[in-house]
PyMOL CGO cylinders between C-alpha atoms (Angstrom):
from pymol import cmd
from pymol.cgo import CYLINDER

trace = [
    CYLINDER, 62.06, 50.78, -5.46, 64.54, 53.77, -7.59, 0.3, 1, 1, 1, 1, 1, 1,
    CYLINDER, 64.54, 53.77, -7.59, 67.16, 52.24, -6.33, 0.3, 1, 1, 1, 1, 1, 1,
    CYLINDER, 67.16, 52.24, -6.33, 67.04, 48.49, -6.52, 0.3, 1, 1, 1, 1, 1, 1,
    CYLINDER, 67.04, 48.49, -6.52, 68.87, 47.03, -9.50, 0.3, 1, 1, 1, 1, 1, 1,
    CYLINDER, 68.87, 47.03, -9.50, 67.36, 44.90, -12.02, 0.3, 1, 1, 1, 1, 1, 1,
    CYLINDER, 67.36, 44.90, -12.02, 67.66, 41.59, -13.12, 0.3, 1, 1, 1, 1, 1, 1,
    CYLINDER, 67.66, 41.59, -13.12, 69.77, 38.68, -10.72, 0.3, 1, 1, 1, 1, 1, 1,
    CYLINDER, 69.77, 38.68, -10.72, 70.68, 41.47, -8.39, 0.3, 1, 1, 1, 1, 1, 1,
    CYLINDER, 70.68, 41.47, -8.39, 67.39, 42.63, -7.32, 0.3, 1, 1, 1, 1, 1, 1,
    CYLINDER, 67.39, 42.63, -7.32, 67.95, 39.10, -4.78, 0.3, 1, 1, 1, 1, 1, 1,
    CYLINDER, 67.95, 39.10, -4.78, 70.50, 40.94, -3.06, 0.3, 1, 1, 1, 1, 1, 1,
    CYLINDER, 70.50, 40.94, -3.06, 69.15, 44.08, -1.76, 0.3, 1, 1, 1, 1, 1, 1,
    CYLINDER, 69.15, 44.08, -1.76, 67.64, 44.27, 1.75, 0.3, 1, 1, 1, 1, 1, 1,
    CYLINDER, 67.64, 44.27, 1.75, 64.45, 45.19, 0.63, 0.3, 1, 1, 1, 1, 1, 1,
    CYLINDER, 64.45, 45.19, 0.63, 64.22, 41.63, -0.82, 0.3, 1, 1, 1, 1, 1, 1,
    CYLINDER, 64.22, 41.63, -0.82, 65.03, 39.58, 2.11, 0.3, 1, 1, 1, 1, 1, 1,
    CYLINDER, 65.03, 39.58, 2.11, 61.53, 39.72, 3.67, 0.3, 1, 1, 1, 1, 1, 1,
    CYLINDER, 61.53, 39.72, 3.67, 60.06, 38.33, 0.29, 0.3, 1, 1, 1, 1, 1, 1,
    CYLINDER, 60.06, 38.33, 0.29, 62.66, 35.65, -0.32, 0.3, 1, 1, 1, 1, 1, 1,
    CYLINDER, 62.66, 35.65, -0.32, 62.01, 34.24, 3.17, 0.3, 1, 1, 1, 1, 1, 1,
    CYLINDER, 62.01, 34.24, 3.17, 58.06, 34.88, 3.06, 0.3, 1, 1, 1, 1, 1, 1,
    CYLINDER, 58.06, 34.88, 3.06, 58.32, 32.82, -0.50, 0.3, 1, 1, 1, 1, 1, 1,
    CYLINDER, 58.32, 32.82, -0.50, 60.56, 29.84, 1.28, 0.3, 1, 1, 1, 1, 1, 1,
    CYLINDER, 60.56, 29.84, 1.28, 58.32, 29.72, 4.28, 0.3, 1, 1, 1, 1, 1, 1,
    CYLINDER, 58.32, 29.72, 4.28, 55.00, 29.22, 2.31, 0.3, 1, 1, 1, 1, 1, 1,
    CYLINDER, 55.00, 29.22, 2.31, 56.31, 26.82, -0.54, 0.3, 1, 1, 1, 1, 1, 1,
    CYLINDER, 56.31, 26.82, -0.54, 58.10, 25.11, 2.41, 0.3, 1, 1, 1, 1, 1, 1,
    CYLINDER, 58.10, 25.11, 2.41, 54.41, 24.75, 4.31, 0.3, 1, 1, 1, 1, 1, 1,
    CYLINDER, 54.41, 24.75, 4.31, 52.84, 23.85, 0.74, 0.3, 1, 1, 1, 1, 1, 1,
    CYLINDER, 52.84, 23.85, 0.74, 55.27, 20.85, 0.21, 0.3, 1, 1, 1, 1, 1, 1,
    CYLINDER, 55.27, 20.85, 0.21, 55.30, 19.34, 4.20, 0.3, 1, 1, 1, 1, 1, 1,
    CYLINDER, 55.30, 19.34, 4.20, 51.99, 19.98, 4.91, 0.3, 1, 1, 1, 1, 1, 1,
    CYLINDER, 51.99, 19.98, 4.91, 49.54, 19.83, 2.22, 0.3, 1, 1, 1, 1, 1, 1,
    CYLINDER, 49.54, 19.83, 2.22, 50.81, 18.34, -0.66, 0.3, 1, 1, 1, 1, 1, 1,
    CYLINDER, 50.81, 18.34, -0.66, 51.82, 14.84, 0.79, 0.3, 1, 1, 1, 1, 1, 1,
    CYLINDER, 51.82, 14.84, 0.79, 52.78, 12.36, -1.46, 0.3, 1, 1, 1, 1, 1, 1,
    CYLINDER, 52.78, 12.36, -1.46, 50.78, 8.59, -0.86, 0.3, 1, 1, 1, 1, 1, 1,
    CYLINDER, 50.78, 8.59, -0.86, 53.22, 5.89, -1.76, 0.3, 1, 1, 1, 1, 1, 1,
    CYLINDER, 53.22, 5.89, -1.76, 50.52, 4.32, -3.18, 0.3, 1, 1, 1, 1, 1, 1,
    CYLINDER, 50.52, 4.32, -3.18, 50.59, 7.02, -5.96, 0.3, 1, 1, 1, 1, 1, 1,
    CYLINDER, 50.59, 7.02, -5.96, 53.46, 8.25, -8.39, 0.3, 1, 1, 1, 1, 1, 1,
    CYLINDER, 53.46, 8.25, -8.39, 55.33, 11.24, -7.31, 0.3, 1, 1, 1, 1, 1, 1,
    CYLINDER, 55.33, 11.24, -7.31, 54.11, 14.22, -8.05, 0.3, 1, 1, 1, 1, 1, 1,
    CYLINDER, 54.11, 14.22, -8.05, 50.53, 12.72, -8.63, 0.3, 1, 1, 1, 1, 1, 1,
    CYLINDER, 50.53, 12.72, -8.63, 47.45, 14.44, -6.51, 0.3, 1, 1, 1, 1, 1, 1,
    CYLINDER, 47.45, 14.44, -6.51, 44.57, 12.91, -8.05, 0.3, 1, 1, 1, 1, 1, 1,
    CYLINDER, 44.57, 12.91, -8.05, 41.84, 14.92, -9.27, 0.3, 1, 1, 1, 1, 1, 1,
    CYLINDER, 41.84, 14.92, -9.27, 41.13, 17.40, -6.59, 0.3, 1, 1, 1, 1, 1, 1,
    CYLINDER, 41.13, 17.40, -6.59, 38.54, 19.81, -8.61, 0.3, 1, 1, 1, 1, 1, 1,
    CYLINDER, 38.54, 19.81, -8.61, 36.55, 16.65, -10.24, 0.3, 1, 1, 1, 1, 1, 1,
    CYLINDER, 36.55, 16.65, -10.24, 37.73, 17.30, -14.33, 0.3, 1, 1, 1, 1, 1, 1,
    CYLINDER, 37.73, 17.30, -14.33, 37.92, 13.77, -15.09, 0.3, 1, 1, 1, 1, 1, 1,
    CYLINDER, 37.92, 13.77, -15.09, 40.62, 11.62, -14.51, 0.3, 1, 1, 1, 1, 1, 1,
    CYLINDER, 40.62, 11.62, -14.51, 41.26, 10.11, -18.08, 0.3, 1, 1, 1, 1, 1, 1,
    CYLINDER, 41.26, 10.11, -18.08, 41.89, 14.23, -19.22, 0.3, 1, 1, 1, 1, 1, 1,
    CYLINDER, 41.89, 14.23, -19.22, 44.12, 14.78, -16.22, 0.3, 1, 1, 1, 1, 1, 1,
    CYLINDER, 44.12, 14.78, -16.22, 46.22, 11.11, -17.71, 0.3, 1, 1, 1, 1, 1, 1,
    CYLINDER, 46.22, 11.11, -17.71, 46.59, 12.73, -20.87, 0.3, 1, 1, 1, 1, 1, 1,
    CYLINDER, 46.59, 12.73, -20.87, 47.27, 15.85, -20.29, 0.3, 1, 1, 1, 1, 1, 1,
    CYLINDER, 47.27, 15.85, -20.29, 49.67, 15.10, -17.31, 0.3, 1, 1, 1, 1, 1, 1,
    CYLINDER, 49.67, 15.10, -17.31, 52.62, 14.46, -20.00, 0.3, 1, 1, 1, 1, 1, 1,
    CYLINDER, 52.62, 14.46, -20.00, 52.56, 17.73, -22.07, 0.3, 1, 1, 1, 1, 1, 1,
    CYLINDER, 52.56, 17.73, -22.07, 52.08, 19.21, -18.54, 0.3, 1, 1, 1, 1, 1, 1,
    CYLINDER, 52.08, 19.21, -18.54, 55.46, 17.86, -17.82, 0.3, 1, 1, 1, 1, 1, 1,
    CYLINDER, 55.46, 17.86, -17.82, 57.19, 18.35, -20.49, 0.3, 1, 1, 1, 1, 1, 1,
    CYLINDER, 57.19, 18.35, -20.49, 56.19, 22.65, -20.45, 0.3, 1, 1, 1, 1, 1, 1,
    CYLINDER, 56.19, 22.65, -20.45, 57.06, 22.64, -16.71, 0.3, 1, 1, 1, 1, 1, 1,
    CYLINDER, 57.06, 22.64, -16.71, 60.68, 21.16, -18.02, 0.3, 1, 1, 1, 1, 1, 1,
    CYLINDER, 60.68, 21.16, -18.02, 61.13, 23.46, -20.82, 0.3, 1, 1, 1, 1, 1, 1,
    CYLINDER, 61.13, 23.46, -20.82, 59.85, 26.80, -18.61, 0.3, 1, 1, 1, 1, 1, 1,
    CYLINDER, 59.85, 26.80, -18.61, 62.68, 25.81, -15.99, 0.3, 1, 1, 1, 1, 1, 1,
    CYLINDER, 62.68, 25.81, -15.99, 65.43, 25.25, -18.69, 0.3, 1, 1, 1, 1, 1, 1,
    CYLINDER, 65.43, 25.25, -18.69, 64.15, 29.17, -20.65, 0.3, 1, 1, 1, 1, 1, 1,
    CYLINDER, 64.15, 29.17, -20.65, 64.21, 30.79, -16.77, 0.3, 1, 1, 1, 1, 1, 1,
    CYLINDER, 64.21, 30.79, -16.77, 67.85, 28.72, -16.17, 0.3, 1, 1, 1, 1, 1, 1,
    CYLINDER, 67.85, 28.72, -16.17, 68.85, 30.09, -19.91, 0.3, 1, 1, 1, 1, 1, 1,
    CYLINDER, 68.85, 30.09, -19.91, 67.55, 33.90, -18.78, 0.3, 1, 1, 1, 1, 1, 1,
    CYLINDER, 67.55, 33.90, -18.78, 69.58, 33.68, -15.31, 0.3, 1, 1, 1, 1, 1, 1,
    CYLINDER, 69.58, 33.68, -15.31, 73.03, 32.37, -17.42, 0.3, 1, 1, 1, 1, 1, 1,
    CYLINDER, 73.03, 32.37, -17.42, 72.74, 35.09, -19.95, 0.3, 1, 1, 1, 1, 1, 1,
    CYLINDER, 72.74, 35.09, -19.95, 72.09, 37.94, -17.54, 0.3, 1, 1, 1, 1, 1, 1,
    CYLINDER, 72.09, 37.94, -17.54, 75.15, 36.36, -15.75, 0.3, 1, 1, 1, 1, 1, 1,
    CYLINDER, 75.15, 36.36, -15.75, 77.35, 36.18, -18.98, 0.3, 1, 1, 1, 1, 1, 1,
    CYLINDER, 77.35, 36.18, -18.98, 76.48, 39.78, -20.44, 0.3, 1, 1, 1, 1, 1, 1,
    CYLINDER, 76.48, 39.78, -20.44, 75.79, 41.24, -17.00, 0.3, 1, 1, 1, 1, 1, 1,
    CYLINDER, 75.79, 41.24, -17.00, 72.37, 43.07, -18.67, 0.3, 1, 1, 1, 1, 1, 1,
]
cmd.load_cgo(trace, "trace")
């Protein structure tokens, strides 16, 4: 792994092609086979499959949310400035 770059361009190498499509395959079998949504339900909402409670999974679902949102905008913000200063 000497020679692979860092960063953005690590996705480019051929040495990363076997992860990239082992990572699509299972997140594609996650999403079609086991986490199904019920119409019944709001998207994205799975119950309580562990037994915790449901009234702490209600409260907490929010702030879970929200950190999800702001993790996705800091990994977009790491991606644009390794794309801007090319480091």
């Amino acid at each position: 792994f000497e020679n692979v770059p860092a960063g953005l361009g690590a996705l480019t190498t051929e040495a990363a092609l076997p992860g990239i499509a082992a990572l699509v395959v299972f997140s594609g079998f996650l999403e079609l086979v086991l986490w199904k949504d019920d119409v019944n339900k709001d998207p994205g909402d799975f119950g309580d499959p562990l037994s915790w409670g449901e009234s702490s999974i209600n409260v907490e679902r929010a702030f879970e949310l929200n950190n999800g949102r702001m993790a996705m905008l800091a990994v977009l913000g790491q991606f644009a400035a390794e794309l801007v200063t090319g480091k």
